[in-house]
N, C-alpha and C positions, 0 to 999 in steps of 0.2 A: 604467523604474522607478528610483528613486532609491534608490541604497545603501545608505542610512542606518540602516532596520532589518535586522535578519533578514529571510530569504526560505525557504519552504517549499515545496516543491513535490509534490505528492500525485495519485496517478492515483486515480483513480475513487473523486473526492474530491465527488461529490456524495450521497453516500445514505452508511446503515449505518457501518462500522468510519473508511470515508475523509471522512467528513462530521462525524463523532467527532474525528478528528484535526487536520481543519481546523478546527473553530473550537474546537480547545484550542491548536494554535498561533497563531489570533487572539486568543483571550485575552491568548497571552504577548507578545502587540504582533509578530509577524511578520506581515512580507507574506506573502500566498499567489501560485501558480499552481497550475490545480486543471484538472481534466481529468475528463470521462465522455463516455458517449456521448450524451446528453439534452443541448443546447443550453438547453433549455426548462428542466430542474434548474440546472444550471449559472449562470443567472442570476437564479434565485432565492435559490440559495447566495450568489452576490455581493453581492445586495441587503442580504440579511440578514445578513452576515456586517462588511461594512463599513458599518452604519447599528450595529451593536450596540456593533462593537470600535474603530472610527476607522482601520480599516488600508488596506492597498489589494492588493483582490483580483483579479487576473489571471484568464480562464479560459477556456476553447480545447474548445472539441465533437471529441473522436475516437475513431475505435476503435483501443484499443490490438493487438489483433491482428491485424491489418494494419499489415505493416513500415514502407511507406511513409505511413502515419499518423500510426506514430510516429515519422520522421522530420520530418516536417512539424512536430507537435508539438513535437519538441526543436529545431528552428531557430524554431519560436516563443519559448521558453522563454531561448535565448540571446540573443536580440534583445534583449529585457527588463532583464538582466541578468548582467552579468559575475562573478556570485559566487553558490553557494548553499549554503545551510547544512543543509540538513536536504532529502532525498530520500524520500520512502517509494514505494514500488512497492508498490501496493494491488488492482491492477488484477486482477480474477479472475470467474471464473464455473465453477457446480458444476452439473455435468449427471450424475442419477443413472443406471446399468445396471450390470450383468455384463458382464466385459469377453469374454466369450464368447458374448454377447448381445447387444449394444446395437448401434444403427445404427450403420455403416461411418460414419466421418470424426468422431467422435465424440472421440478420442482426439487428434485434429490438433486439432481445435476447441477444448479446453483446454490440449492443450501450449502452441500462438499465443496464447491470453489469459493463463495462468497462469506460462508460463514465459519464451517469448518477446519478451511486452511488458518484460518486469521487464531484461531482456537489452540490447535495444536502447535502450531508454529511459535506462539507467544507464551506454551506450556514449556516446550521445549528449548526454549532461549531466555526463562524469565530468572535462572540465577545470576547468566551476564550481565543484566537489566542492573541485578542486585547488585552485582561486584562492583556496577558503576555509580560517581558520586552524582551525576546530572543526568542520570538517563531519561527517555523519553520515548513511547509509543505513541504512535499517527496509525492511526484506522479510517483506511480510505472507504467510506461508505457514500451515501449519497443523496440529492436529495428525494427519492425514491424511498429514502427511509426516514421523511418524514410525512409525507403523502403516497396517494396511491394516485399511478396514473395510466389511463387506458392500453390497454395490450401488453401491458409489465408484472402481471399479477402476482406470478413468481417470484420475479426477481426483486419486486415492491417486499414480499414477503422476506428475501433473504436480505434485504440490505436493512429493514426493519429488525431482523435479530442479530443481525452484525452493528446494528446502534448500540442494542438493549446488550450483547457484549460489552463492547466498549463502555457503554457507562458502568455496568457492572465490575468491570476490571481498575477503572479511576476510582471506584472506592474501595477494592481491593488492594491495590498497590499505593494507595496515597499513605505517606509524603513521599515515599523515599522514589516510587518510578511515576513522571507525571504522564497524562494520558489523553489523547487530544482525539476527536471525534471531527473527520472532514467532511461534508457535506457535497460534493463540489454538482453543478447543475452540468448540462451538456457544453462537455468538454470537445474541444476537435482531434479525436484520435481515431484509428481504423474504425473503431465502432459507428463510426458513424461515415463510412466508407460508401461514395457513391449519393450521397443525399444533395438535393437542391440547395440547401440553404448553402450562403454566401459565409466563406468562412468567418469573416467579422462576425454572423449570430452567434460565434461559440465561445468560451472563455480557452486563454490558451494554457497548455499543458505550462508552460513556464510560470502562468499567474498561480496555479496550484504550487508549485515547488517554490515559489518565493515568500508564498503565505506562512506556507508547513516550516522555514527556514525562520522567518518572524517568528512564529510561534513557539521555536525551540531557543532564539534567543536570546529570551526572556531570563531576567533576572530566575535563579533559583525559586525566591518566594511566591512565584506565580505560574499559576498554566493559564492558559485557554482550551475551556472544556469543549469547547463546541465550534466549529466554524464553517458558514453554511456561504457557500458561493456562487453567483449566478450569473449569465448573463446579464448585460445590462438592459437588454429589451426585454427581458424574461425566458422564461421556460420557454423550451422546442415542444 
């Protein structure tokens, strides 16, 4: 990849919230590298993404919860290139029960995708972070990780240690990589596939990618640590 433009790189950047964010960082003329488990989305994203915008889109089949995936993935990612500007960890998956209920491994199954991936993915890409003079990580977490809410016990628990990451990492890497913590309330993407509510209750996948784009805009001498996004009726 040649270094000329920005470079973006986004997990489970082909559907919903991380599909959103890829092509609003194509808009702003960034290269992407984009990541899911669908081979088959993934170059569809490609197609469409550089026949609209002119950029050049990267993109690698894996599952981010499995370590070794994500290792593989991030010695793809530094092959590519020596520098990146903008990280998001997107990568997640919501499995409802009671956590005094729900089948055994259930709890591992979202720690590895929700918190895990976001872990090693940002170990394994954080000298690029380095080499760049503005870089920036986005941790799509939720608001699940700041309350708990009935039948999410799990996933309340993983998106809670995928905060307490994120904040741990903004004071890790501060000044030099700034580090944004996303909150976003029920968004309308497959996950919520099949539900009654009228799509208007939801916030939409482009109101996330225009926030996270605000927030990287920002003069050097500032981040926003925190941004917690909702419906405007409230929570589902």
């Amino acid at each position: 990849m040649e270094n000329k433009r920005k470079v973006a790189l986004i997990t489970g950047g082909s559907k919903g919230i991380g599909y959103a964010l890829a092509e609003k960082f194509a808009q702003e003329k960034f290269d992407l590298i984009l990541t899911s488990r669908s081979g088959e989305d993934l170059r569809k994203v490609k197609q469409t993404l550089e026949y609209a915008y002119g950029i050049t889109c990267h993109v690698f089949a894996a599952d981010l919860s499995h370590k070794n995936e994500v290792k593989i993935f991030c010695d793809f990612a530094c092959e590519l290139t020596d520098k990146l500007d903008v990280l998001v960890n997107n990568t997640g998956t919501f499995l409802q029960g009671k956590l005094m209920e729900e089948e055994e491994g259930q709890l591992e199954s979202q720690i590895n995708t929700n918190v895990y991936s976001a872990y090693y993915m940002t170990r394994g890409v954080v000298e690029l972070l380095k080499n760049t003079e503005k870089s920036h990580v986005f941790n799509i977490c939720s608001i699940a990780s700041l309350q708990a809410y009935d039948y999410s016990g799990s996933y309340t628990i993983s998106k809670f240690a995928l905060l307490g990451f994120s904040k741990s990492l903004r004071n890790e890497l501060m000044p030099q990589v700034r580090v944004t913590s996303v909150m976003p309330g029920a968004t309308l993407t497959s996950s919520w596939a099949g539900t009654d509510f009228p799509d208007e209750r939801f916030i939409k996948s482009a109101d996330i990618a225009d926030i996270v784009w605000a927030a990287y805009n920002l003069s050097p001498s500032a981040v926003v640590e925190d941004i917690v996004i909702r419906p405007t009726e409230g929570d589902i």
